[in-house]
C-alpha positions in Angstrom: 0.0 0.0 0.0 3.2 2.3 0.0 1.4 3.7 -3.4 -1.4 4.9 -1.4 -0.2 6.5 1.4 2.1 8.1 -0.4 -0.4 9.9 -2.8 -2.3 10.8 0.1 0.8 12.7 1.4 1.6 14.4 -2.0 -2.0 15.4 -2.3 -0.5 18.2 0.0 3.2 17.6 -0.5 4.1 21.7 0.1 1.6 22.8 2.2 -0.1 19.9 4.4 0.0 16.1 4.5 -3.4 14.3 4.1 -3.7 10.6 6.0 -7.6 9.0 6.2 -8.5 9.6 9.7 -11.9 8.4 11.8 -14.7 11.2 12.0 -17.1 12.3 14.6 -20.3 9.9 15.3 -23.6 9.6 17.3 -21.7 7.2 19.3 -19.6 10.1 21.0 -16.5 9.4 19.4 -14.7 12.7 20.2 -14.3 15.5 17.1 -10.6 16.9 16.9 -11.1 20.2 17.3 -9.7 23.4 16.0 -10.8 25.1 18.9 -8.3 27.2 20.7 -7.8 26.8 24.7 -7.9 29.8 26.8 -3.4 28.8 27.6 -3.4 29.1 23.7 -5.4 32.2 23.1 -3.7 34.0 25.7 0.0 33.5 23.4 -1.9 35.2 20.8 1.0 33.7 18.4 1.4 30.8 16.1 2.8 27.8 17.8 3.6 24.1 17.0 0.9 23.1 18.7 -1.5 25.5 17.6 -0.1 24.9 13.5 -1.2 21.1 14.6 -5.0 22.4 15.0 -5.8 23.8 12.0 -8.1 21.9 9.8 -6.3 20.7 6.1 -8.5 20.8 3.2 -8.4 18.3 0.6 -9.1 18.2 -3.0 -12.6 19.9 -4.7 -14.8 18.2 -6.4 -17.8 20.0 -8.3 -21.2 18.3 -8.4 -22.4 17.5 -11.9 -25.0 20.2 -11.7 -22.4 22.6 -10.7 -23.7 23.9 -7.1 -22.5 21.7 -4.6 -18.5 21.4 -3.5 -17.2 17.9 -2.5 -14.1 18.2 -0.6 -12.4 16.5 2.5 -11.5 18.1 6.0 -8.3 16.7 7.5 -7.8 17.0 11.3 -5.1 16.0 13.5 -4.7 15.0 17.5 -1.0 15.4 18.1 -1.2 14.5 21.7 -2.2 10.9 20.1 -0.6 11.3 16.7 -3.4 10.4 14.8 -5.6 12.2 12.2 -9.0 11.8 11.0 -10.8 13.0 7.5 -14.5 13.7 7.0 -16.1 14.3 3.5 -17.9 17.7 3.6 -20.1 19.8 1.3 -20.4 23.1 0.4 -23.2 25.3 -2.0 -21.0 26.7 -4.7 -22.7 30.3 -4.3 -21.9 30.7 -0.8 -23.8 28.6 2.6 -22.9 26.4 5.4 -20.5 23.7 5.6 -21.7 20.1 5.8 -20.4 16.9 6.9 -22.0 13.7 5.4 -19.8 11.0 6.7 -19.9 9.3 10.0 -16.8 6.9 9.0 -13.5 6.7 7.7 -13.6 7.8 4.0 -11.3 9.7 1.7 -11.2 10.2 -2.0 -14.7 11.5 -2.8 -16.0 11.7 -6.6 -19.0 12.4 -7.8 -20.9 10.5 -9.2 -22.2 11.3 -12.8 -25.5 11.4 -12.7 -24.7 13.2 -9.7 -27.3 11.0 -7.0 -24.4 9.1 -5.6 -21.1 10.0 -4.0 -18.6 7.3 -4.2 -15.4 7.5 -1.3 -12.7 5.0 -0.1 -12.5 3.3 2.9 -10.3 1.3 4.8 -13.2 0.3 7.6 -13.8 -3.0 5.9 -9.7 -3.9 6.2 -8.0 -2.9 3.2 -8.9 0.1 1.3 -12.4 -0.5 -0.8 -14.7 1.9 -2.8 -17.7 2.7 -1.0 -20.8 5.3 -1.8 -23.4 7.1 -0.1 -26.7 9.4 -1.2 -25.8 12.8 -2.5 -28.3 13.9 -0.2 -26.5 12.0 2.9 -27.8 7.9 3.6 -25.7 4.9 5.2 -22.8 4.2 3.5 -22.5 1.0 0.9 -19.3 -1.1 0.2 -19.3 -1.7 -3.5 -15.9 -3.6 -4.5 -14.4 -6.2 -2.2 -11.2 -6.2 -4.2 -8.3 -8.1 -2.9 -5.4 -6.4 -1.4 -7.4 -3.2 -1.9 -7.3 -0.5 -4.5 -5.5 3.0 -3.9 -8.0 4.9 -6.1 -10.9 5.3 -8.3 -12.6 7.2 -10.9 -16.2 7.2 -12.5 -16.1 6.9 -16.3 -18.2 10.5 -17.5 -21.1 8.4 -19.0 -21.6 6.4 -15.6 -20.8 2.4 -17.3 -17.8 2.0 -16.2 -15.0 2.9 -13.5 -11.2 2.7 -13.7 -9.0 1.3 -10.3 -6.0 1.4 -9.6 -4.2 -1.6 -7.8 -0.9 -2.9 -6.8 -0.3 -6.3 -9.2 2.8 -8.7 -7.5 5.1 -9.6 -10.3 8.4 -9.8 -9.1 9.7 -13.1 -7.4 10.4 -12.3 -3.5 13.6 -13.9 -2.5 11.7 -16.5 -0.2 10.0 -17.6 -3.5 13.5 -17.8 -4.8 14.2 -19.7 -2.1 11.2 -21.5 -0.3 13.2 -23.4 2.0 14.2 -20.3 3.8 11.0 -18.8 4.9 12.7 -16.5 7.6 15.1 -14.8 5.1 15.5 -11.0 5.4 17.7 -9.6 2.1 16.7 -7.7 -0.8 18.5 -9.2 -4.4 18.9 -6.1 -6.2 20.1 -6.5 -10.1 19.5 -3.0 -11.4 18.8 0.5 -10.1 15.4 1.8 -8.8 15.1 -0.7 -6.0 13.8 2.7 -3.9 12.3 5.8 -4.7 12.1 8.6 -2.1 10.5 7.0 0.6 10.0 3.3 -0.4 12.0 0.3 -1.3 10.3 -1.7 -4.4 8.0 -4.1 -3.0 8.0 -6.6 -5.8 4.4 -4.7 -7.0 3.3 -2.2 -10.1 0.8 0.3 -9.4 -2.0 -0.9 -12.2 -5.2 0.5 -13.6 -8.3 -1.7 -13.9 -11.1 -1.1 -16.1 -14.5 -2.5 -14.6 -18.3 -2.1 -16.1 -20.3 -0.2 -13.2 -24.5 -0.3 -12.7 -25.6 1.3 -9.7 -23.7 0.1 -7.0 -22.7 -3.0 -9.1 -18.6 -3.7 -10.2 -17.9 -5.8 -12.8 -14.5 -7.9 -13.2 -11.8 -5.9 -13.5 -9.3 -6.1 -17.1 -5.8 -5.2 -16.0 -5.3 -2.1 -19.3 -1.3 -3.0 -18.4 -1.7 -6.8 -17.9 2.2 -8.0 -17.6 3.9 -4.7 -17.6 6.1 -4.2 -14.8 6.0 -0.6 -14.8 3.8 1.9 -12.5 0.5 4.0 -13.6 0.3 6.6 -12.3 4.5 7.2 -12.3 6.6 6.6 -8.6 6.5 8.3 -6.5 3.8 10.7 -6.5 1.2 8.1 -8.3 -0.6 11.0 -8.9 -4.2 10.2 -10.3 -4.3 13.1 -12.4 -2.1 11.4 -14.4 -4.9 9.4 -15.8 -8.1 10.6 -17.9 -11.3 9.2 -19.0 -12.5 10.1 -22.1 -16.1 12.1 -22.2 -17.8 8.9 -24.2 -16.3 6.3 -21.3 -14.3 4.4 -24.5 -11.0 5.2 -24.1 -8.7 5.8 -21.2 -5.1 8.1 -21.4 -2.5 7.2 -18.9 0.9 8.5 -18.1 3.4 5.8 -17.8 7.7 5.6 -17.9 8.3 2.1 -20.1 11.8 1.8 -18.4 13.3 -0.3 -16.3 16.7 -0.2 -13.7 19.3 1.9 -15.0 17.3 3.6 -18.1 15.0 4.5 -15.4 16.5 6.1 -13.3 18.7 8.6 -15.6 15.5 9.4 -18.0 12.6 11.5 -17.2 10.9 10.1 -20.5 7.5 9.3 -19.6 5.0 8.8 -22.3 0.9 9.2 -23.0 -0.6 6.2 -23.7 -4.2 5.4 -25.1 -5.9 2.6 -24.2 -9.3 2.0 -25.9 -11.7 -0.1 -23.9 -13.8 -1.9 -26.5 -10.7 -3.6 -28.4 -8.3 -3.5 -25.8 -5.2 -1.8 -27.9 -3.1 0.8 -26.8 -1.0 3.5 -28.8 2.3 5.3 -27.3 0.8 9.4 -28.6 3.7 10.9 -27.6 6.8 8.4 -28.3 8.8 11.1 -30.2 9.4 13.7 -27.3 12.3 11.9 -24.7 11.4 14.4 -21.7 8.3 14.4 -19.2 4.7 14.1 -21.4 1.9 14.4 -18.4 -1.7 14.7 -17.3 -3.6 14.6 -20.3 -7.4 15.4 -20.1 -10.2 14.9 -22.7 -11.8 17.8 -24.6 -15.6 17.9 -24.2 -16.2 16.0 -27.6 -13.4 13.8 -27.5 -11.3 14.8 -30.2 -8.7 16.2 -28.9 -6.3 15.5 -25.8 -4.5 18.5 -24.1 -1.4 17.6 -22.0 1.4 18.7 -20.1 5.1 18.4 -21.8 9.1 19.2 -21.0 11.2 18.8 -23.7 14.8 18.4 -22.5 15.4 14.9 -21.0 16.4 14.7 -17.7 15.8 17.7 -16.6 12.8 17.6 -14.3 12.3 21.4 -13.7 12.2 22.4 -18.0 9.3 24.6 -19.2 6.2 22.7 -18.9 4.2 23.0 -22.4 1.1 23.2 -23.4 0.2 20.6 -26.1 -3.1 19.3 -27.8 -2.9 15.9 -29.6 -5.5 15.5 -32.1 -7.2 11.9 -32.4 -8.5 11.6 -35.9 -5.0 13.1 -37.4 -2.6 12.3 -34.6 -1.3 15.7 -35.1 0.2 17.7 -32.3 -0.2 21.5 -31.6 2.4 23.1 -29.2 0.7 26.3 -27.8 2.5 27.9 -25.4 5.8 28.2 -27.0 5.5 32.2 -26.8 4.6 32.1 -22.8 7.5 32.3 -20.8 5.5 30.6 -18.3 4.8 27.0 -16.6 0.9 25.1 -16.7 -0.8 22.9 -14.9 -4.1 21.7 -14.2 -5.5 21.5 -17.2 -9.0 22.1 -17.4 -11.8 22.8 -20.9 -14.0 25.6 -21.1 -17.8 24.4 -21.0 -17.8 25.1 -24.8 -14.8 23.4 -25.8 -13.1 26.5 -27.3 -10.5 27.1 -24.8 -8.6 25.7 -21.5 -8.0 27.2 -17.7 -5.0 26.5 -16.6 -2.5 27.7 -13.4 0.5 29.1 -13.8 3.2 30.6 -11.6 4.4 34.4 -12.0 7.0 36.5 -9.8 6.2 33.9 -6.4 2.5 33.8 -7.3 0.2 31.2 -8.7 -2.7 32.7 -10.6 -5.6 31.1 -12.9 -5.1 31.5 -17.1 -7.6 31.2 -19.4 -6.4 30.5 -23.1 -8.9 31.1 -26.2 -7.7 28.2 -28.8 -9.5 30.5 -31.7 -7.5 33.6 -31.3 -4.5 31.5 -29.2 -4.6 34.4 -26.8 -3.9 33.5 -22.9 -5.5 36.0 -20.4 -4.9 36.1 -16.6 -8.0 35.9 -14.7 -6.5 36.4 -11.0 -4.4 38.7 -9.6 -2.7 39.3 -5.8 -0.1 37.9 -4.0 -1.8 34.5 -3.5 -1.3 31.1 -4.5 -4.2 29.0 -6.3 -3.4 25.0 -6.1 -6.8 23.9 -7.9 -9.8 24.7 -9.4 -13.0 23.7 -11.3 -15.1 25.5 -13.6 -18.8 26.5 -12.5 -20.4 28.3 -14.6 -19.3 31.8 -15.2 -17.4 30.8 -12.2 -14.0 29.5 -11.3 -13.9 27.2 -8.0 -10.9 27.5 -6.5 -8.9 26.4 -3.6 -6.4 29.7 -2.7 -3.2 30.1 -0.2 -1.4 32.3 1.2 1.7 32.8 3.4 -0.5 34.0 6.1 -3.7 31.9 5.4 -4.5 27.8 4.9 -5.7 26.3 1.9 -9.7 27.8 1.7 -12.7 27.8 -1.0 -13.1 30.4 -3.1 -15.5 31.5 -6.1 -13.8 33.6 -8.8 -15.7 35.3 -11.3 -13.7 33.7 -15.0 -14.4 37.3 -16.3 -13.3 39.6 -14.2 -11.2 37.3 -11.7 -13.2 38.9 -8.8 -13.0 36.7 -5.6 -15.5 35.7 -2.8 -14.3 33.5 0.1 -16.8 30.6 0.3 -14.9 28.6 2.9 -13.9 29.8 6.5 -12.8 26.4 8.0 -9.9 28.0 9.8 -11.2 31.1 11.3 -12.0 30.1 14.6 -7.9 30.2 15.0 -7.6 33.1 13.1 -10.2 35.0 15.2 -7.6 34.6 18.2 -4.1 34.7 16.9 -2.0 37.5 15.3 0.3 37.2 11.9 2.9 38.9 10.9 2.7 41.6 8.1 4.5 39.6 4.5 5.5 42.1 2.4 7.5 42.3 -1.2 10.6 43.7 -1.9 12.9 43.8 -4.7 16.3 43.7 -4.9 19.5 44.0 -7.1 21.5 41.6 -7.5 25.5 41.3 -8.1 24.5 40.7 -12.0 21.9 44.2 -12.0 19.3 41.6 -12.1 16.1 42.5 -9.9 15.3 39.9 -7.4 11.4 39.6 -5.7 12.5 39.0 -2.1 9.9 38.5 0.7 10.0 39.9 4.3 8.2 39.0 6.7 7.8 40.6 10.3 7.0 39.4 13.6 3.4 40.2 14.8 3.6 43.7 16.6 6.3 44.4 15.0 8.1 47.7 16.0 10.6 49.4 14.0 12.4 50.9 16.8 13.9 47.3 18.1 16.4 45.5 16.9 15.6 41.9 15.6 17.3 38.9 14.4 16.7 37.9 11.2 16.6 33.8 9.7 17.4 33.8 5.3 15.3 31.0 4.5 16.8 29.3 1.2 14.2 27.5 -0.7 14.4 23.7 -1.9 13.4 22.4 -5.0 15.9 23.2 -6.1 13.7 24.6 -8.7 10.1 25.4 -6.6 9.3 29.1 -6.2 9.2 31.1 -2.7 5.6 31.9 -3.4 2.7 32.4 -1.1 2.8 28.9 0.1 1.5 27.7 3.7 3.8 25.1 5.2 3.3 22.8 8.1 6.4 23.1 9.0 8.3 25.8 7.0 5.9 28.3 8.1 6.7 31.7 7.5 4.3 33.5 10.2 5.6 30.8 12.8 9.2 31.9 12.6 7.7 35.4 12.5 6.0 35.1 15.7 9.6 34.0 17.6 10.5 37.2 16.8 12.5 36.8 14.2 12.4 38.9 10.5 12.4 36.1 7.8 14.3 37.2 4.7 13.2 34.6 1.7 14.4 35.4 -1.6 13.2 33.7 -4.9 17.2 33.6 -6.3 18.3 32.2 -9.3 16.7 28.9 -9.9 13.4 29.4 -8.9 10.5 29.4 -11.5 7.5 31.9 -11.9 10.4 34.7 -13.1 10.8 33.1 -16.8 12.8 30.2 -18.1 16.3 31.9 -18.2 15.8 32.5 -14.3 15.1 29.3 -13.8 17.8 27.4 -15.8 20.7 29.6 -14.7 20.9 27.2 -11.4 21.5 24.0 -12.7 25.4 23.1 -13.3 26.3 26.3 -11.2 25.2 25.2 -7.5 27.9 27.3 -6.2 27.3 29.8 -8.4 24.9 33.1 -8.8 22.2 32.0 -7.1 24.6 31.9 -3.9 25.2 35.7 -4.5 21.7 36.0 -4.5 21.5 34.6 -1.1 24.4 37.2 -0.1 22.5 40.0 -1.9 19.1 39.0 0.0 20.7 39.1 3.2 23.2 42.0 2.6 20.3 44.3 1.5 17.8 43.8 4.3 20.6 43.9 7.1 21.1 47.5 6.6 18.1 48.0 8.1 17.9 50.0 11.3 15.3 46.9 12.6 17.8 44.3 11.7 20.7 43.6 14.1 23.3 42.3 11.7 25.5 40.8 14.5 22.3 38.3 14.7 21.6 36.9 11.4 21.0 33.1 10.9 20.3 31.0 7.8 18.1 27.6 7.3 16.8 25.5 4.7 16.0 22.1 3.6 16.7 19.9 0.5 18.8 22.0 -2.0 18.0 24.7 1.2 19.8 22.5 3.0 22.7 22.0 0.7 22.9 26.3 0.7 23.3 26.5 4.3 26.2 23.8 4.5 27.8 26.0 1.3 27.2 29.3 2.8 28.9 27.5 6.0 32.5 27.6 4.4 32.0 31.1 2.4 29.6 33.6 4.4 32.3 35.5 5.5 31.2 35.6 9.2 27.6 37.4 8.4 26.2 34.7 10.7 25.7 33.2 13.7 23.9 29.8 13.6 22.8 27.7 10.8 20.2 24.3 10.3 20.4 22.2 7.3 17.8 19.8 7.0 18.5 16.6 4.4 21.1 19.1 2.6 23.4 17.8 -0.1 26.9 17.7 1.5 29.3 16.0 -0.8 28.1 15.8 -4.2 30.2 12.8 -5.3 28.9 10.5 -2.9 25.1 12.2 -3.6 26.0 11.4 -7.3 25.5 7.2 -6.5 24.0 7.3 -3.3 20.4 8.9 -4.7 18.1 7.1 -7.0 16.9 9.6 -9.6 20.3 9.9 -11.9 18.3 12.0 -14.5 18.5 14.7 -11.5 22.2 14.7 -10.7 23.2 14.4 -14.3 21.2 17.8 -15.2 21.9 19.8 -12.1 25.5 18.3 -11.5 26.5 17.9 -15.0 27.3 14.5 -15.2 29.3 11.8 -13.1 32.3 12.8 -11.3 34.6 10.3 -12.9 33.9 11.9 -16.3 37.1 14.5 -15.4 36.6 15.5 -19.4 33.3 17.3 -18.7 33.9 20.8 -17.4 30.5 21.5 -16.5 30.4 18.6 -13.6 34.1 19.0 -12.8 32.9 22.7 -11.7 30.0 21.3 -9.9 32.0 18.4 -7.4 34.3 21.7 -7.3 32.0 23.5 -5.1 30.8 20.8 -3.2 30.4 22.2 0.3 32.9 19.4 1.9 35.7 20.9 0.2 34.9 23.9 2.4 34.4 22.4 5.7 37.9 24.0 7.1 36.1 27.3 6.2 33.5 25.7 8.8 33.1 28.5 12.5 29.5 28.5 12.8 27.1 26.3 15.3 25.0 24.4 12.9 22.0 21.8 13.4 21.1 19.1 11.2 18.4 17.2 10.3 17.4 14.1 8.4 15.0 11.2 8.2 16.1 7.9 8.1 13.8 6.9 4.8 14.7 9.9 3.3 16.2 7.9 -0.4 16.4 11.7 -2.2 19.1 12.8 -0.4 20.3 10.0 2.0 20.6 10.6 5.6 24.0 9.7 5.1 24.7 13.4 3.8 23.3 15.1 7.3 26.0 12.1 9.2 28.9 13.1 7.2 28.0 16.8 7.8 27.1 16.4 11.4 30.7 14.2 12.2 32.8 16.8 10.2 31.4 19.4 12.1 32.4 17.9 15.4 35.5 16.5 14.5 36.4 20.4 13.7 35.2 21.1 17.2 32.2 23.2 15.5 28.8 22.9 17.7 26.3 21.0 16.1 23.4 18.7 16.9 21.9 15.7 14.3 18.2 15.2 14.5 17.6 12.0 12.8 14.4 10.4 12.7 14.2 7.1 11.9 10.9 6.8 10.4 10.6 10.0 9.1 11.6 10.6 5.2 12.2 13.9 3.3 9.8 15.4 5.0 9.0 15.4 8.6 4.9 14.6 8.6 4.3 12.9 12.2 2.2 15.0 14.5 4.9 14.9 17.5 7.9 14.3 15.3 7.0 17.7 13.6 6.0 19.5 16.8 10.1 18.1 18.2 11.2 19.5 15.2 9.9 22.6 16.0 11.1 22.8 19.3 14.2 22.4 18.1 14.5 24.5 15.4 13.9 27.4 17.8 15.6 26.4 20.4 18.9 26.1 18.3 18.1 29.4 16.7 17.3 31.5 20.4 20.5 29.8 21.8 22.5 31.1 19.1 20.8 34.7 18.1 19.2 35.9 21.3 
């Protein structure tokens, strides 16, 4: 089941992490509330504990009739580390919130005809699809599938559903060898035996095709019956990745045809078509070697819009528009003069043009394209992020973010992009704590380049103190410093231990066109690390910021910053904390499992001493510059973190100390790239500030 759980946490992989949990009965089972105590209210700040109450919406799901919201209400009890997710509905034009499960159930989709809801559950066992009324009733099990199915989609004409299933077909080595039963060994041949948080468990994630009748399942056909590969693609197994046509005939699915070593240096996953009445399937996008993704249907099924990057290997490329044309098999590129990304595909009710989100200067904002005229117009504007959306209407509904606000509902109007709140799940904790103001600055950088940095200040912030100020270096390495609301990066926490947050979107981060965004890779210790210094160098001038009290942290290629600016920041500050950083890029070169990533941001392999691209890259590796090392630094890793092994934080952590630097290792042992565990994540917080006050206050 590691497909499924992980899906669950990618669902909300920036801003939340979404695990089914048991909702409130009759019976008296008690609700996890958001609810503030009177201790918490008093602190009139964001805390660890208090981040832990907020409630963490899921994914939107329009009715068929276009005025109710589907969605899914995550809530956690960190005192018991456990979580629970009720189903919830919403009128599109504005009303009260309702709750219409009294169970576990996750993964709601409408139903076509829209009189049924259909949801998964794991209260039989093992994860099954169940429904319910549209207007509320008992619950139903419908499949009784064995092993259990990790999701599920409703064909648009209502005769058939697709599942998706992990299908054993790999020998175990006690198969290999019956007679000993008690073995414990993995016998690897190849590469890609684990993927960022899971070892290969001798399973394919598979989609089944099934006739449905009310309530009724069919058999299921296996569409990729003997192919060892994974639909939707490791390790997001993202069900987006997978689209019914309008007419229920055919199926498109994103698949990588690769195995071991071809695997894991290509990004080259493919569209493939599978028609349901004859069973055939047709590669549509064979002749482009880079990413092809998330293709979706237009309304009378002639066409097929997708997702494409065009440079193999390189995970972070321009993502591209493209339309694929059944009858002709022709393919229209149509973005190639938008120096923008796009995602989430969606067609106009007429058929004539596509919504779309796209990132520009830290900010995610809805696009509608016109395919007549080919003109793309943004329909939102603000400092705000929008993650998804579906079309109502002369409506947008959309799920929006900010730095200083959780994931809530909103209608937009598609015309004029004016907003109205529909969803308020989080208010009773904003009623009763303060946040910090977030405000944008730009800067110049050593190049004459203007950077979008964002500040933002404590709550009650006064401009006659001094403070000390954290620069946050962003991960990715290519992911923008948007209006994102983390879990655990959070922004407005760090703000309220009185600290000014400096976060700059340097040179690598997306939303600021493609040449910003390429600059980063083969030159990790290059610009972008000016950047940093020009952030930081900038904002310490100001009479607010005590520059004898500046720290720096980040995680993933944030992490890998902090250990680089360890051994060249030139005494500007005062404590660090890395968390899963890159330390020593040779041993990162054949220690992680995606090569496609090291060869394009690295170069190549070290041993190739010809290339002068990666030669420059192991040249700045931040262990050449450990004897530059005189700051306290902590360090953090998860012991199933396979993206950047926790080995990189333990050679970090040990070099530090054997210089006589003070450090401390957090490693959690069941905790991968990201730290998701109720208490494990409220630890981390403690301390992350405690290493920070000892150091800068």
């Amino acid at each position: 089941m590691k497909k499924l759980v992980f899906l669950l946490f990618v669902t909300f992989i920036f801003y939340s992490c979404d695990q089914p949990e048991k909702t409130t009965t009759a019976e008296g089972k008690a609700d996890f509330s958001n609810l503030l105590t009177q201790k918490e209210i008093s602190g009139a700040r964001m805390t660890p504990e208090i981040l832990w109450k907020f409630s963490r919406l899921g994914g939107i799901q329009l009715s068929p009739d276009m005025g109710t919201v589907l969605f899914t209400i995550t809530k956690y009890d960190y005192k018991t580390n456990k979580s629970k997710t009720n189903i919830y509905f919403l009128p599109a034009a504005g009303g009260e919130m309702k709750i219409i499960t009294k169970m576990d159930g996750f993964h709601p989709r409408w139903r076509p005809d829209g009189k049924k809801i259909g949801f998964l559950s794991s209260k039989s066992g093992s994860v099954q699809l169940w429904e319910l009324g549209a207007k509320g009733s008992e619950p139903v099990k419908v499949t009784d599938i064995e092993g259990g199915i990790n999701s599920f989609e409703y064909s648009p004409d209502g005769s058939r559903i697709y599942y998706i299933k992990d299908v054993k077909m790999d020998p175990t080595p006690q198969e290999i060898y019956p007679d000993l039963p008690k073995t414990n060994v993995r016998i690897i041949d190849d590469l890609m035996y684990r993927h960022w948080n899971h070892w290969e468990d001798y399973a394919y994630s598979h989609i089944f095709v099934a006739d449905y009748d009310d309530g009724k399942v069919g058999e299921g056909k296996d569409i990729l019956e003997g192919e060892a590969f994974d639909t939707p693609l490791s390790p997001y197994f993202d069900d987006a990745e997978i689209s019914w046509s309008n007419d229920g005939n055919y199926i498109a699915y994103t698949c990588k045809k690769l195995k071991g070593a071809e695997y894991a240096m290509s990004t080259n996953s493919d569209i493939y078509l599978y028609n349901v009445q004859d069973r055939s399937t047709v590669n549509i996008t064979k002749e482009n070697l880079g990413y092809d993704k998330y293709p979706v249907f237009s309304r009378d099924n002639k066409t097929i819009a997708y997702e494409s990057m065009e440079t193999p290997g390189y995970e972070s490329d321009k993502s591209r528009l493209f339309l694929y044309h059944l009858d002709t098999g022709e393919k229209e590129y149509l973005t190639a003069d938008f120096d923008q990304n796009v995602s989430s595909l969606t067609w106009t009710a007429d058929g004539n043009g596509l919504f779309f989100i796209s990132g520009i200067k830290a900010t995610f904002q809805l696009y509608q394209m016109d395919l007549k005229s080919r003109s793309i117009r943004q329909i939102t504007e603000g400092d705000h992020n929008y993650t998804q959306f579906a079309p109502a209407g002369e409506s947008l509904i959309g799920v929006k973010m900010t730095m200083s606000m959780a994931p809530e509902i909103f209608s937009v109007d598609s015309k004029t992009g004016g907003e109205t709140q529909l969803s308020f799940i989080n208010k009773p904790i904003y009623d009763n704590i303060k946040m910090g103001k977030v405000e944008k600055r730009w800067i110049k950088t050593t190049d004459n380049k203007d950077m979008l940095v964002w500040v933002i200040y404590p709550p009650g912030f006064d401009p006659q103190k001094k403070y000390p100020a954290l620069l946050y270096c962003q991960g990715g390495p290519q992911s923008a410093v948007s209006q994102f609301f983390s879990y655990r990066w959070n922004f407005q926490m760090m703000a309220a231990n009185d600290y000014i947050i400096v976060a700059p979107n340097r040179r690598g981060l997306p939303t600021f066109g493609q040449e910003w965004n390429a600059q980063i890779s083969g030159d990790y210790g290059g610009q972008n690390m000016k950047d940093y210094f020009s952030a930081i160098d900038a904002l310490k001038k100001e009479a607010f910021i005590d520059e004898n009290r500046l720290g720096a942290v980040g995680a993933s290629y944030g992490g890998f910053s902090v250990y680089w600016l360890a051994g060249h920041h030139q005494k500007r500050f005062k404590a660090f904390i890395s968390h899963c950083g890159i330390f020593d890029f040779e041993s990162m070169y054949t220690a992680t499992e995606e090569t496609f990533f090291v060869n394009h941001d690295l170069g190549g392999p070290y041993w190739d001493k010809s290339n002068k691209v990666a030669q420059r890259s192991y040249a700045n590796s931040p262990h050449k510059f450990v004897q530059n090392w005189d700051t306290p630094i902590l360090i953090i890793t998860g012991g199933n973190d396979f993206r950047i092994p926790y080995t990189q934080s333990m050679e970090a952590f040990n070099a530090a100390r054997l210089r006589g630097i003070p450090a401390r290792l957090l490693y959690f042992p069941d905790e991968t790239h990201f730290v998701t565990k109720p208490q494990n994540s409220i630890l981390w917080q403690r301390e992350f500030f405690a290493w920070l006050d000892k150091y800068l206050k």
